[in-house]
GUVEX-411283 format. One record per residue (C-alpha): residue number from 1; residue in three letters; chain; z, y, x. Coordinates in steps of 0.25 Angstrom, whole numbers. Example, Ala and Ser with C-alpha at 12.3 -4.5 7.8 and 13.67 -1.06 7.14 Angstrom:
{site 1; "ALA"; "A"; {31; -18; 49}}
{site 2; "SER"; "A"; {29; -4; 55}}
This chain:
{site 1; "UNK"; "A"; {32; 273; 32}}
{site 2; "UNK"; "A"; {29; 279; 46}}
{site 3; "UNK"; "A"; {18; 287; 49}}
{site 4; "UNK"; "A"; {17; 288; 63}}
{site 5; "UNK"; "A"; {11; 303; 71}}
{site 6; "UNK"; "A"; {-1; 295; 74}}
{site 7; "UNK"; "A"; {-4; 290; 58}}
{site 8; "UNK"; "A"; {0; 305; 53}}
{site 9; "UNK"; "A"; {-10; 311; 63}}
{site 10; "UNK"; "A"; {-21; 301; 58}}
{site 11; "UNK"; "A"; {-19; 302; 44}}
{site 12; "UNK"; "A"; {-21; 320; 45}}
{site 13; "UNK"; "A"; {-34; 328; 45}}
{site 14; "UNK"; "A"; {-32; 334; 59}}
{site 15; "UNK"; "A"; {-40; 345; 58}}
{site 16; "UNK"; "A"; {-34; 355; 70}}
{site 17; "UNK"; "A"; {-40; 343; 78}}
{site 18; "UNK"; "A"; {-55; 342; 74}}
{site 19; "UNK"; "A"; {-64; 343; 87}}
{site 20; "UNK"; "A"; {-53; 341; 95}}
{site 21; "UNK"; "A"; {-51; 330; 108}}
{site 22; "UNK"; "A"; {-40; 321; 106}}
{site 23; "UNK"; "A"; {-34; 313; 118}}
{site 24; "UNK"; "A"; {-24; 300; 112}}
{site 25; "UNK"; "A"; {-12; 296; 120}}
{site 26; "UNK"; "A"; {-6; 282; 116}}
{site 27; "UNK"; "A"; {-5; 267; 119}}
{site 28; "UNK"; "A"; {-6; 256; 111}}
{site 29; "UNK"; "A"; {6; 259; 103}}
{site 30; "UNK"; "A"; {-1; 271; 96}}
{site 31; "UNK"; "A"; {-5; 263; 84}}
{site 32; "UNK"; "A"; {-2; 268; 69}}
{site 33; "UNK"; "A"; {5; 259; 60}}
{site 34; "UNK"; "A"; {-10; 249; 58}}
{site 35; "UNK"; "A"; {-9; 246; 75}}
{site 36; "UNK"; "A"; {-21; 253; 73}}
{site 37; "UNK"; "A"; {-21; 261; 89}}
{site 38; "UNK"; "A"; {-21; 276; 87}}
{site 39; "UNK"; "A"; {-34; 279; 95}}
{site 40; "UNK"; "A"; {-41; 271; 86}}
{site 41; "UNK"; "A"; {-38; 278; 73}}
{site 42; "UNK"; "A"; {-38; 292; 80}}
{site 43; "UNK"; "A"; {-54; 289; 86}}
{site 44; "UNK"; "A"; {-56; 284; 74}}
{site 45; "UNK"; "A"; {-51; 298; 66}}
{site 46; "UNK"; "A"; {-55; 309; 79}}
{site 47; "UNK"; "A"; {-67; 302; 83}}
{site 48; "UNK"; "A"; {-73; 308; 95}}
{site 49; "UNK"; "A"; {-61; 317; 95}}
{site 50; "UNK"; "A"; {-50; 307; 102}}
{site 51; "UNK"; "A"; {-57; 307; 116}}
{site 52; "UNK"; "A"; {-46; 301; 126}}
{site 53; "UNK"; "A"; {-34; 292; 126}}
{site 54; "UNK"; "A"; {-21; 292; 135}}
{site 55; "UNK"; "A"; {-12; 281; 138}}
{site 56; "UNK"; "A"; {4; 283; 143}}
{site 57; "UNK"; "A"; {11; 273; 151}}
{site 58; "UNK"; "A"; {7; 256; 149}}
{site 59; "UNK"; "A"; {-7; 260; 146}}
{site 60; "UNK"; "A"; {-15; 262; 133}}
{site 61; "UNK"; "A"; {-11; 249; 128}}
{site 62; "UNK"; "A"; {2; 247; 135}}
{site 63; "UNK"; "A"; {-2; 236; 144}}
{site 64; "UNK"; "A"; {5; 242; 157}}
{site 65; "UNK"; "A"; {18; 234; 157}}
{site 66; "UNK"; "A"; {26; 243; 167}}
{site 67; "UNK"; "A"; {29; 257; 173}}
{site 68; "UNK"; "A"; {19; 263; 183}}
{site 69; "UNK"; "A"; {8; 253; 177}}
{site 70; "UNK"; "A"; {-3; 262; 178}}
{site 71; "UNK"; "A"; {-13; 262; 168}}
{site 72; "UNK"; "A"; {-29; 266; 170}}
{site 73; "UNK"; "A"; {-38; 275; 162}}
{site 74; "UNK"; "A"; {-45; 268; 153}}
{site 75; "UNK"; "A"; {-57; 268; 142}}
{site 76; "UNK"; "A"; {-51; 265; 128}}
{site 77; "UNK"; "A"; {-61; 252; 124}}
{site 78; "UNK"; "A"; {-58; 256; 108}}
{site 79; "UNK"; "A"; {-60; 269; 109}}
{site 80; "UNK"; "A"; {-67; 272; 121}}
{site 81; "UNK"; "A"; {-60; 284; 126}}
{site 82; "UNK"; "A"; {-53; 285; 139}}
{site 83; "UNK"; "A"; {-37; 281; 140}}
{site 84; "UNK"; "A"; {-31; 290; 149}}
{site 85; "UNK"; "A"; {-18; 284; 156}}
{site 86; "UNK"; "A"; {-8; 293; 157}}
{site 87; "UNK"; "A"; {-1; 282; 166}}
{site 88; "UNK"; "A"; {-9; 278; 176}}
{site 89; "UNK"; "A"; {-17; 289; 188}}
{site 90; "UNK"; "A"; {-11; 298; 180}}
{site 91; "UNK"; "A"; {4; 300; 171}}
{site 92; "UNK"; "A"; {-2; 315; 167}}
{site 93; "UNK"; "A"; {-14; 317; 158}}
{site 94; "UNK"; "A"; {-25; 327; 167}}
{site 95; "UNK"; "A"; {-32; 337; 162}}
{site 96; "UNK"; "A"; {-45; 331; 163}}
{site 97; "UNK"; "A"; {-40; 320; 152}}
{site 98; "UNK"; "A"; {-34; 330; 144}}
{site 99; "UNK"; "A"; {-49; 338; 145}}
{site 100; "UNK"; "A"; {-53; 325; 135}}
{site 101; "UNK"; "A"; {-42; 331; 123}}
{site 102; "UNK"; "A"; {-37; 343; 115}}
{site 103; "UNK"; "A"; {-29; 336; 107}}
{site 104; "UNK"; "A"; {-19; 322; 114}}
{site 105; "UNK"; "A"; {-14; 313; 102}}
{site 106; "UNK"; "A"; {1; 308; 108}}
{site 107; "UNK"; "A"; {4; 294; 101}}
{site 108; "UNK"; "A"; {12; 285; 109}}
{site 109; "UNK"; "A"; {25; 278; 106}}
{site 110; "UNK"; "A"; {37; 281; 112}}
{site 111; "UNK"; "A"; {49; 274; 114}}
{site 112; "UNK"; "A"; {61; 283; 113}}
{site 113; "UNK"; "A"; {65; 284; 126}}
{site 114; "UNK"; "A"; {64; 294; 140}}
{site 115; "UNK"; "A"; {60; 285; 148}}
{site 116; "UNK"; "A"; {46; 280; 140}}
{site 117; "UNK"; "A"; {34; 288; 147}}
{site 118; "UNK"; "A"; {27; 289; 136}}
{site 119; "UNK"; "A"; {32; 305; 133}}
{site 120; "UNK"; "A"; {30; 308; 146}}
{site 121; "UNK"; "A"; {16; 305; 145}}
{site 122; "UNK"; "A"; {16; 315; 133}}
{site 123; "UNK"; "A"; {23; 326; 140}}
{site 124; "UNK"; "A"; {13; 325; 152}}
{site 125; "UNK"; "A"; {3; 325; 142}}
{site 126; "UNK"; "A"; {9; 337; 135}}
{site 127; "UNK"; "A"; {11; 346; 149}}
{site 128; "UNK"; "A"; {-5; 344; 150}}
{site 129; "UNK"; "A"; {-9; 346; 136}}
{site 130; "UNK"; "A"; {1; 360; 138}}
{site 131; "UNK"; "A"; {-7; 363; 149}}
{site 132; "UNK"; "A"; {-21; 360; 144}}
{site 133; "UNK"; "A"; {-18; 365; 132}}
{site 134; "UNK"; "A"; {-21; 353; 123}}
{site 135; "UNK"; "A"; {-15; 350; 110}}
{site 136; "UNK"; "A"; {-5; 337; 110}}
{site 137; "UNK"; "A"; {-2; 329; 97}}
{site 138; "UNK"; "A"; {9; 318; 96}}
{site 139; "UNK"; "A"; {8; 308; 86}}
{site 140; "UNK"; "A"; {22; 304; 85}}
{site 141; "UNK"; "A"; {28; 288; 83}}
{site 142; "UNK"; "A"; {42; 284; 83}}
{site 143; "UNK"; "A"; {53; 284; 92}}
{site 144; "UNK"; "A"; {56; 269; 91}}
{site 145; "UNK"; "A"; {71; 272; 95}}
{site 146; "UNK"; "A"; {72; 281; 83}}
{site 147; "UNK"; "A"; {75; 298; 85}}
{site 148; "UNK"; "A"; {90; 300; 83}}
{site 149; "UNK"; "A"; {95; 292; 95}}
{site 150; "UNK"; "A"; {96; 298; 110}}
{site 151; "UNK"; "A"; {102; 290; 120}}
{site 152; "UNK"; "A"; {105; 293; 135}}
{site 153; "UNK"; "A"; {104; 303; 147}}
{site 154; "UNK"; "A"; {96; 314; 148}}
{site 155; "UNK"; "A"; {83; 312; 160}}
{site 156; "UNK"; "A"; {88; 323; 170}}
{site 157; "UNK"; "A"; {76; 330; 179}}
{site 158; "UNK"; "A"; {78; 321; 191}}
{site 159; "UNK"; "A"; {75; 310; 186}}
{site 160; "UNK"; "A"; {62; 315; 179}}
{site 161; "UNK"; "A"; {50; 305; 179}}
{site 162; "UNK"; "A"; {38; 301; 171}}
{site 163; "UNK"; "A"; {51; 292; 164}}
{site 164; "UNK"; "A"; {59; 305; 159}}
{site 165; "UNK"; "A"; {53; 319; 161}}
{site 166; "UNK"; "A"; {62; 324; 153}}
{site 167; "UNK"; "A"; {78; 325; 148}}
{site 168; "UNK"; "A"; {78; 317; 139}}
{site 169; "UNK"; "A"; {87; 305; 135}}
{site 170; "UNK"; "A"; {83; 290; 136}}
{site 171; "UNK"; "A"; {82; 288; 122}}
{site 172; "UNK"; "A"; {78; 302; 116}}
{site 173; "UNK"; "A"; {74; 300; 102}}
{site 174; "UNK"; "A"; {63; 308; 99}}
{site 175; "UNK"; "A"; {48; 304; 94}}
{site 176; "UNK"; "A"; {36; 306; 104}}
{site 177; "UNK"; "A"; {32; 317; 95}}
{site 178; "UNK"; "A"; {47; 324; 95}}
{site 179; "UNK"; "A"; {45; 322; 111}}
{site 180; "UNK"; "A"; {33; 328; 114}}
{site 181; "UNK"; "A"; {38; 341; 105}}
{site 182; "UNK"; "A"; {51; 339; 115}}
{site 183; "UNK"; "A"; {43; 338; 127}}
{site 184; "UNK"; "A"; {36; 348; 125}}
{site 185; "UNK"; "A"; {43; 360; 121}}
{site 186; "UNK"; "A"; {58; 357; 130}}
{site 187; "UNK"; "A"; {48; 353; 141}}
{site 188; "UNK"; "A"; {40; 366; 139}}
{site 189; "UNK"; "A"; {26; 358; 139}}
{site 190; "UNK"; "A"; {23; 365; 127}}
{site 191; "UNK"; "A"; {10; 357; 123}}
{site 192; "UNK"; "A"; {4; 358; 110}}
{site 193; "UNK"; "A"; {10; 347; 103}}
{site 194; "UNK"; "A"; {8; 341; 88}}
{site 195; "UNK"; "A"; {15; 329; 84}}
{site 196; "UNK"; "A"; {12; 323; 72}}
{site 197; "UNK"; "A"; {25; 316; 66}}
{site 198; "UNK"; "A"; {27; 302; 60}}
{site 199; "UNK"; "A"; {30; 303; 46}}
{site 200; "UNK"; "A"; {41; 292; 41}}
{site 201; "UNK"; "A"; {48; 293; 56}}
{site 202; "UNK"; "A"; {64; 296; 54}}
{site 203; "UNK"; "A"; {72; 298; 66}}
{site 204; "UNK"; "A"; {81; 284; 62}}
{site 205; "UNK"; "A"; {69; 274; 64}}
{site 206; "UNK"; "A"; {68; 264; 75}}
{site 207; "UNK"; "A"; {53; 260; 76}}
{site 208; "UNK"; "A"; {57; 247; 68}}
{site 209; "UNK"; "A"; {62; 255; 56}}
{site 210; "UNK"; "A"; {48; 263; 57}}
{site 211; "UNK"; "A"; {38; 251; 51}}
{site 212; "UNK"; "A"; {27; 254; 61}}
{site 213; "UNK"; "A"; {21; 242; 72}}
{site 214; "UNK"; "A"; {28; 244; 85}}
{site 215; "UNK"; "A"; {18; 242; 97}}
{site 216; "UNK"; "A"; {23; 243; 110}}
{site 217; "UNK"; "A"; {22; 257; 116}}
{site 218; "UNK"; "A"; {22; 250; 131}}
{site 219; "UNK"; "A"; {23; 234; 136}}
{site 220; "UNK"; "A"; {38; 234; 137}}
{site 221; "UNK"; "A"; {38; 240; 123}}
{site 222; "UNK"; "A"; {37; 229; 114}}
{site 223; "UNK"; "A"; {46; 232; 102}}
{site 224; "UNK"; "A"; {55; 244; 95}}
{site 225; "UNK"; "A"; {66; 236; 100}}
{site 226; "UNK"; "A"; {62; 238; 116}}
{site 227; "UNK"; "A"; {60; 252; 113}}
{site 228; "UNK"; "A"; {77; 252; 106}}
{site 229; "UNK"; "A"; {81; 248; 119}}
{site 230; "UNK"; "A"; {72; 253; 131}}
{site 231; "UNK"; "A"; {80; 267; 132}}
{site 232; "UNK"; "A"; {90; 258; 138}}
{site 233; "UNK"; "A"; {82; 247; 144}}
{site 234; "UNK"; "A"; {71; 256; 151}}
{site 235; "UNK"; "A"; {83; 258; 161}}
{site 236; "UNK"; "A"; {80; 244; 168}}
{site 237; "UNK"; "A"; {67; 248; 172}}
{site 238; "UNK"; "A"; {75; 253; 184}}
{site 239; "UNK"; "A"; {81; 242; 189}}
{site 240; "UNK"; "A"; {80; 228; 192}}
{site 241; "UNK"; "A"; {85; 223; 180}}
{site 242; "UNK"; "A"; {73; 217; 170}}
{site 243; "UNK"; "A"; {71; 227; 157}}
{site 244; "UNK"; "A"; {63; 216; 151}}
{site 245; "UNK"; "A"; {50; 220; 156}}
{site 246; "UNK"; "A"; {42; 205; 156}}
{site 247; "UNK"; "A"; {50; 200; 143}}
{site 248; "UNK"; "A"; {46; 200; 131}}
{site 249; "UNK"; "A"; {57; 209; 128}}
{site 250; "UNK"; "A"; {57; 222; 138}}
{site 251; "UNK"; "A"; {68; 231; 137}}
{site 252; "UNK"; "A"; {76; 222; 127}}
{site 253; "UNK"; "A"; {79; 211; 138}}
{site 254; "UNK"; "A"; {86; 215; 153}}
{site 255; "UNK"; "A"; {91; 207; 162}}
{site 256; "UNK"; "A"; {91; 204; 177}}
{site 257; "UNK"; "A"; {92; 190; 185}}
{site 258; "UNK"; "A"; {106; 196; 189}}
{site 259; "UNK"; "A"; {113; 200; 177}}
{site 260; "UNK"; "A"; {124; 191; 170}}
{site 261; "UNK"; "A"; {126; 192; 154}}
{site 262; "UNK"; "A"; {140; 191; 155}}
{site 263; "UNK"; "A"; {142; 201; 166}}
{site 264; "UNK"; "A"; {133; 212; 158}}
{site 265; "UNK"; "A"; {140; 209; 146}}
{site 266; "UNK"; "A"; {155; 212; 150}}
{site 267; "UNK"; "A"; {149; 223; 158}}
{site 268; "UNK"; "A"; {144; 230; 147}}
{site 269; "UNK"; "A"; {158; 227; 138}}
{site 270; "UNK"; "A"; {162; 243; 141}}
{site 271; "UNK"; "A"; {150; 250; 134}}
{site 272; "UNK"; "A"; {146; 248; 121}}
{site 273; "UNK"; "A"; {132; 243; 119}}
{site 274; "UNK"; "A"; {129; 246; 103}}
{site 275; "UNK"; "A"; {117; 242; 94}}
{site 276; "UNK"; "A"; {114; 231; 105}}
{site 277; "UNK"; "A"; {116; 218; 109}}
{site 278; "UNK"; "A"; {115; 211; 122}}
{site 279; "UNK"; "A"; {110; 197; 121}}
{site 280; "UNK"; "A"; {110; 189; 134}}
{site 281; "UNK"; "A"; {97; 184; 140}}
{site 282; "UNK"; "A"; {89; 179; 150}}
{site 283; "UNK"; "A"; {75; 182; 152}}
{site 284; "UNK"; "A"; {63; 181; 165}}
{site 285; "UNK"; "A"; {53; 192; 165}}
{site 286; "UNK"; "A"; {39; 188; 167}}
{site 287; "UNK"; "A"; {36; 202; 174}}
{site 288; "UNK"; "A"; {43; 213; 180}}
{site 289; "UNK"; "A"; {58; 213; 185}}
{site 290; "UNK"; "A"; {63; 198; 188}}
{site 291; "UNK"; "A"; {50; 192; 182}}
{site 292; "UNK"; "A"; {52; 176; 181}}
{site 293; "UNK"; "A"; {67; 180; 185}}
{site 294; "UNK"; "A"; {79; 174; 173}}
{site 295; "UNK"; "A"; {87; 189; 170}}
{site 296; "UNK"; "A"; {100; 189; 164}}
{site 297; "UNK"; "A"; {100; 200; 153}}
{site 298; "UNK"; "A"; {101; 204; 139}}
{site 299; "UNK"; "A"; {90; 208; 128}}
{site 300; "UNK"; "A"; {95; 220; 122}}
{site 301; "UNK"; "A"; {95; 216; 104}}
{site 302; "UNK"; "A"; {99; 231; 97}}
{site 303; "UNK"; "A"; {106; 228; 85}}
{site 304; "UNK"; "A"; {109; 241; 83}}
{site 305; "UNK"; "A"; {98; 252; 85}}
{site 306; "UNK"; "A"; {105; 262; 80}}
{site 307; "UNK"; "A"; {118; 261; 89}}
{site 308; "UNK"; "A"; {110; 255; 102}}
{site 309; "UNK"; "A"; {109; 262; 114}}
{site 310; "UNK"; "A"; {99; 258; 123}}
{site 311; "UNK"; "A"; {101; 267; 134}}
{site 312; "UNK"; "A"; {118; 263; 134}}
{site 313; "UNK"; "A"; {115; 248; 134}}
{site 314; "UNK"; "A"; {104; 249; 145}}
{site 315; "UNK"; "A"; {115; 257; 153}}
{site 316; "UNK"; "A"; {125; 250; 152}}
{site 317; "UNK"; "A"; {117; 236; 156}}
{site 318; "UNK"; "A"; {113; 243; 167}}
{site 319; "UNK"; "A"; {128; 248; 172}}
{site 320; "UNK"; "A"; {130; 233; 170}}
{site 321; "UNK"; "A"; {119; 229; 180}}
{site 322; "UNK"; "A"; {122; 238; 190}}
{site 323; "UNK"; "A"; {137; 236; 190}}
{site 324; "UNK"; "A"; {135; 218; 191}}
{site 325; "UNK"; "A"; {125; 217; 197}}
{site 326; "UNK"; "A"; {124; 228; 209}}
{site 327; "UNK"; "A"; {120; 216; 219}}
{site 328; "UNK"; "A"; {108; 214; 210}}
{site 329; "UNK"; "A"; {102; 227; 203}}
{site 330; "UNK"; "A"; {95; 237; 206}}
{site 331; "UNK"; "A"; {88; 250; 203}}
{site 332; "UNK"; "A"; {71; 248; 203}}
{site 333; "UNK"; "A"; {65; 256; 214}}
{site 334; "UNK"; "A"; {56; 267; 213}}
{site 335; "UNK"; "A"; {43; 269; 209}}
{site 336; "UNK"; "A"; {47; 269; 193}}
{site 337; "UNK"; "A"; {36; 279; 184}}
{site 338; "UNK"; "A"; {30; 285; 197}}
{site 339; "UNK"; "A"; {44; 289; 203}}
{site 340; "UNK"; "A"; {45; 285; 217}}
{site 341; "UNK"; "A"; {59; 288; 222}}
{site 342; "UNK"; "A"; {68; 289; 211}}
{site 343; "UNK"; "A"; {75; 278; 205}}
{site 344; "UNK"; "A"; {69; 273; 193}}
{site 345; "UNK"; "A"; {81; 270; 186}}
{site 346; "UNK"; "A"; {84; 285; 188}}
{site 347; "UNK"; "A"; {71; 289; 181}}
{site 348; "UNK"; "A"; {74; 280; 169}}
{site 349; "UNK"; "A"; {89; 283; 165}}
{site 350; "UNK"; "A"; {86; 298; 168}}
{site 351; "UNK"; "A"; {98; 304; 176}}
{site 352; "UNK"; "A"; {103; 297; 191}}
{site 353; "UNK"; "A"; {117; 298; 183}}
{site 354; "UNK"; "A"; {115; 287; 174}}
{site 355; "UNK"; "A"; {111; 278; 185}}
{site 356; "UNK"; "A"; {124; 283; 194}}
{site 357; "UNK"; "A"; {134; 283; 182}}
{site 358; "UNK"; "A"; {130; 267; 179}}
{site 359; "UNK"; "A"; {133; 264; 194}}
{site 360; "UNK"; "A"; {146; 271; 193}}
{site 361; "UNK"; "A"; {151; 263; 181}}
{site 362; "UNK"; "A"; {152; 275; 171}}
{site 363; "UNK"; "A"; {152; 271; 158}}
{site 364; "UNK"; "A"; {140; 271; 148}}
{site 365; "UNK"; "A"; {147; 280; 138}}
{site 366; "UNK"; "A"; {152; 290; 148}}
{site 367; "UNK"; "A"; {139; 291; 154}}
{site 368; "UNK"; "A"; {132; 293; 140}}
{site 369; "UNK"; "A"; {143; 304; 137}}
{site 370; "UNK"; "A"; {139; 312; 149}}
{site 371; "UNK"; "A"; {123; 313; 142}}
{site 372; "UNK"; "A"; {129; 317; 129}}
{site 373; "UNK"; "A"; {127; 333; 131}}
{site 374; "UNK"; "A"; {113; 332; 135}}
{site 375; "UNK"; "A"; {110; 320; 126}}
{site 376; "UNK"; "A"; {115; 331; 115}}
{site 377; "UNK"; "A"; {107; 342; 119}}
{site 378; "UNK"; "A"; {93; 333; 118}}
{site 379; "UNK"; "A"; {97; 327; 107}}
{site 380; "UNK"; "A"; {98; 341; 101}}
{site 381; "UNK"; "A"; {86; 347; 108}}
{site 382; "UNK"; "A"; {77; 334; 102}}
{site 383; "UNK"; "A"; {80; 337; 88}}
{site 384; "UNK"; "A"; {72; 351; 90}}
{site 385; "UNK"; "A"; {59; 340; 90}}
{site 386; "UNK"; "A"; {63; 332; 81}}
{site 387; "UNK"; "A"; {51; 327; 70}}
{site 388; "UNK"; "A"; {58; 320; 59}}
């Protein structure tokens, strides 16, 4: 049975931390396998000891439905101790909430994929714990997408933002333990970091083969099955076309008012699309893009975890969209995560050249091959971090 970092950390003696300050950055995902909420059961064993909360992006309790939704510091009604919002005034802890801590306990869920902030709030954490010189121990969960598979391009340095700080791929793989090691030492922060593995957790699981509650990690986050398909889906935030946001189905439905189901289907004869299947629906929004609006679209079933690729069936729905309908789609406009000038949709696939090579009509496979060498090479520089 699963044991996740969180349950392995409560169940030890912890002696190197006696009389020592601990800070807790979660959200209401960060429960152990009861539901029972982290903060809770590490008051109840530290006591006095566990001084101060953090929250990353959508809040403590993930009620912030979308990007640049700020949220507020807060006191913590079960604990009482602060909840300092690492999205909000500020994206970077401060020294001054880091004078509350020796010790900041990591435990949040991540999703698999670059563009999910959540790491990013780790490594800004880790840059300021280096600095301060305070101690950082992840409590590591499951990748819900599995550690063998990688999928797509490399982020490149121009399009850098608090959606991808770093090279790596769309879908990378790794458990938010193995990333913070990564973070840390190819990024030189050279924090002191601990993370306490799971114990059960083989690189083959999807988060529906682990047995433990899934609770959603963010609003849009509803099941293991969004999080399958989001490394592709996540695209459509920059556009006009509806990711499913105001549905009870985010990520798995797309569509727009414009599209045509026939005229996407023959379109996307030429690529093979495996592990999926693409079931024509129609569906209104009842918030965001096209809200009360009928879109023409598709909700993404995998059939196929294994041989699905996200990140290629988004793609190529997206080459689709920008080929038929040219008269109708378009790019959303900056600001997108605090980014002003530069084009959202930029930020989120990684590279300006995966943008320009949909227009011109270059086939997915082709494009895919031309990521392969640097695919390779973080595929084999990951494996130095690897946990299990």
């Amino acid at each position: 049975m699963l044991k996740i970092g969180l349950e392995a950390f409560l169940d030890n003696a912890q002696p190197s931390l006696l009389g020592k300050r601990l800070g807790y950055l979660s959200n209401q995902a960060s429960t152990v396998r009861g539901l029972v909420h982290g903060r809770i059961l590490l008051q109840k064993k530290f006591g006095r000891q566990l001084t101060c909360l953090f929250s990353p992006q959508h809040g403590f309790f993930s009620e912030k439905q979308d990007n640049m939704v700020e949220s507020d510091h807060v006191l913590d009604t079960v604990t009482g101790l602060p909840i300092f919002s690492l999205y909000g005034e500020h994206r970077r802890p401060t020294a001054e909430m880091f004078s509350r801590l020796d010790v900041l306990l990591i435990d949040l869920c991540d999703v698999g994929t670059r563009v999910y902030t959540f790491m990013y709030t780790m490594a800004y954490c880790l840059e300021l714990a280096a600095e301060l010189g305070k101690e950082v121990i992840v409590l590591d969960r499951p990748n819900p997408l599995g550690g063998e598979k990688i999928e797509g391009n490399l982020l490149h340095p121009d399009c850098s933002s608090f959606v991808g700080l770093y090279p790596l791929p769309m879908r990378h793989g790794l458990t938010f333990g193995e990333l913070a090691i990564l973070i840390n030492n190819e990024f030189e922060i050279w924090a002191e970091v601990t993370v306490v593995k799971m114990q059960g957790w083989r690189r083959n699981m999807l988060f529906r083969d682990t047995g433990f509650p899934w609770v959603a990690p963010s609003p849009n986050m509803p099941t293991p099955e969004t999080a399958l398909v989001y490394p592709g889906q996540v695209i459509w935030e920059g556009t006009n076309v509806s990711e499913g946001r105001g549905t009870t189905l985010p990520f798995e439905f797309v569509g727009a008012p414009y599209w045509r189901h026939e005229a996407m289907l023959a379109r996307l004869e030429g690529t093979e699309l495996p592990g999926c299947f693409l079931r024509p629906i129609v569906f209104q929004p009842t918030s965001g893009k096209w809200a009360e609006e009928s879109c023409h679209g598709f909700q993404i079933h995998v059939t196929d975890p294994g041989s699905y690729r996200p990140y290629r069936t988004s793609l190529a729905l997206l080459q689709a969209t920008m080929h038929l309908y040219p008269e109708h789609f378009r790019y959303k406009e900056p600001p997108y995560e605090y980014e002003f000038e530069r084009l959202p949709l930029d930020l989120i696939l990684g590279d300006r050249a995966v943008r320009e090579q949909l227009m011109q009509g270059q086939g997915i496979p082709a494009m895919e091959d031309g990521w392969q060498q640097e695919l390779r090479a973080f595929d084999d520089a990951r494996r130095n971090y690897f946990l299990y």
